[in-house]
C-alpha positions as CSV (number, residue, x, y, z in Angstrom):
1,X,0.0,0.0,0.0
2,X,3.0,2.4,1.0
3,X,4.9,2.0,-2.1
4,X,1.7,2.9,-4.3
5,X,-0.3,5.3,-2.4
6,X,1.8,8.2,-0.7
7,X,4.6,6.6,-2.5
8,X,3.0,7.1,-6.0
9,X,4.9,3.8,-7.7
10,X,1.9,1.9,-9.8
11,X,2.2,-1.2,-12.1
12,X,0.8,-0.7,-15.3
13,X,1.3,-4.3,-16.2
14,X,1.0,-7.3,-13.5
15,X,4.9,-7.5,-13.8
16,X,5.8,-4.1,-13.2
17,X,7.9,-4.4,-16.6
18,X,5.2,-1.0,-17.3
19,X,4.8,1.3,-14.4
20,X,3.3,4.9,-13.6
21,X,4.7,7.4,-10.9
22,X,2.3,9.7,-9.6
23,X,1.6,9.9,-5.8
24,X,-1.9,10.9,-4.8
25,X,-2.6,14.6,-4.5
26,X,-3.4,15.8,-0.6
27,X,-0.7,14.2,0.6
28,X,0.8,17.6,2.2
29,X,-2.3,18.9,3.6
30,X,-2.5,15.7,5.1
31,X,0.7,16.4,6.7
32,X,3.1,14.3,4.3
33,X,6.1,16.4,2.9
34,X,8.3,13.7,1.8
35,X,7.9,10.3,0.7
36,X,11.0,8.1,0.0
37,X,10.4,4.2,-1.1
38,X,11.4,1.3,-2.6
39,X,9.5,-2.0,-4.6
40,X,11.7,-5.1,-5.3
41,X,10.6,-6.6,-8.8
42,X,11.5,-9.8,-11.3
43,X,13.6,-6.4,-12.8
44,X,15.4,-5.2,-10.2
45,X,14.4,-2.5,-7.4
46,X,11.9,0.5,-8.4
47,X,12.9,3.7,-6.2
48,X,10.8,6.5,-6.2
49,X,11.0,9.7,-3.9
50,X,9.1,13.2,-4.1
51,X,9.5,16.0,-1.6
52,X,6.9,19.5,-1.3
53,X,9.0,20.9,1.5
54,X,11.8,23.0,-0.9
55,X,10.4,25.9,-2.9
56,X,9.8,23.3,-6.1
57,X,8.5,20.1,-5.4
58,X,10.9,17.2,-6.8
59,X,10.1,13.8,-7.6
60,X,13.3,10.7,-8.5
61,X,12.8,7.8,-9.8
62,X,15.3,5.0,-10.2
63,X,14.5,2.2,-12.3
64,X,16.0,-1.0,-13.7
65,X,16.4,-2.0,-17.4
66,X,13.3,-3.7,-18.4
67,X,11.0,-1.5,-17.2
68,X,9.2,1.3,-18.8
69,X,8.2,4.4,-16.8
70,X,5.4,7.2,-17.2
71,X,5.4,10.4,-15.1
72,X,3.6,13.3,-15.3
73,X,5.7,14.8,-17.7
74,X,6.6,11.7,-20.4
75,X,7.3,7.9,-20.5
76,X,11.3,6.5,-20.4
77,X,13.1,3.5,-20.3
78,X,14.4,2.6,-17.1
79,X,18.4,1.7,-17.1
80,X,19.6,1.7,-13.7
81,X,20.4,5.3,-13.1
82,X,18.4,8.3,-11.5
83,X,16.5,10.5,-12.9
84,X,15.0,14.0,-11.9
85,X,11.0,13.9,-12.6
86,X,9.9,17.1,-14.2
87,X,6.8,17.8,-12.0
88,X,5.8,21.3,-12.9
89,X,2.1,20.2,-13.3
90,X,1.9,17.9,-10.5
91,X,-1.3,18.4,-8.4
92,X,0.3,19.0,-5.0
């Protein structure tokens, strides 16, 4: 429940070779600034982490090769390394 709700990581495919970043909106009025976790899949380990508390909300992901990811903002190919999660339209 963590992983998906406040933390926003959602399969798109029973696998979680497709998955979707998006953590619910409402989590800071319900008093949730930060939200760091981590999924273990047949891929590899999904990390996600978004943060309201700075004056621009960030989101990371870090995903393995194999799986495809879709954000607010576009869809990529996962391969292991970090990436910074435009989130200029994200419903905080």
């Amino acid at each position: 429940w963590f992983h998906s709700v406040p933390g926003g990581i959602k399969p798109l495919s029973h696998d979680y070779s497709s998955i979707c970043v998006s953590p619910v909106s409402g989590m800071k009025e319900k008093g949730l600034e930060w939200v760091k976790t981590t999924i273990m899949t047949k891929y590899g380990r999904i990390s996600f982490s978004w943060d309201t508390g700075g004056e621009i909300p960030r989101m990371y992901i870090v995903a393995p090769a194999g799986v495809k990811v879709q954000t607010p903002e576009g869809v990529f190919d996962g391969d292991g390394t970090g990436h910074n999660v435009p989130d200029l339209s994200y419903p905080w």
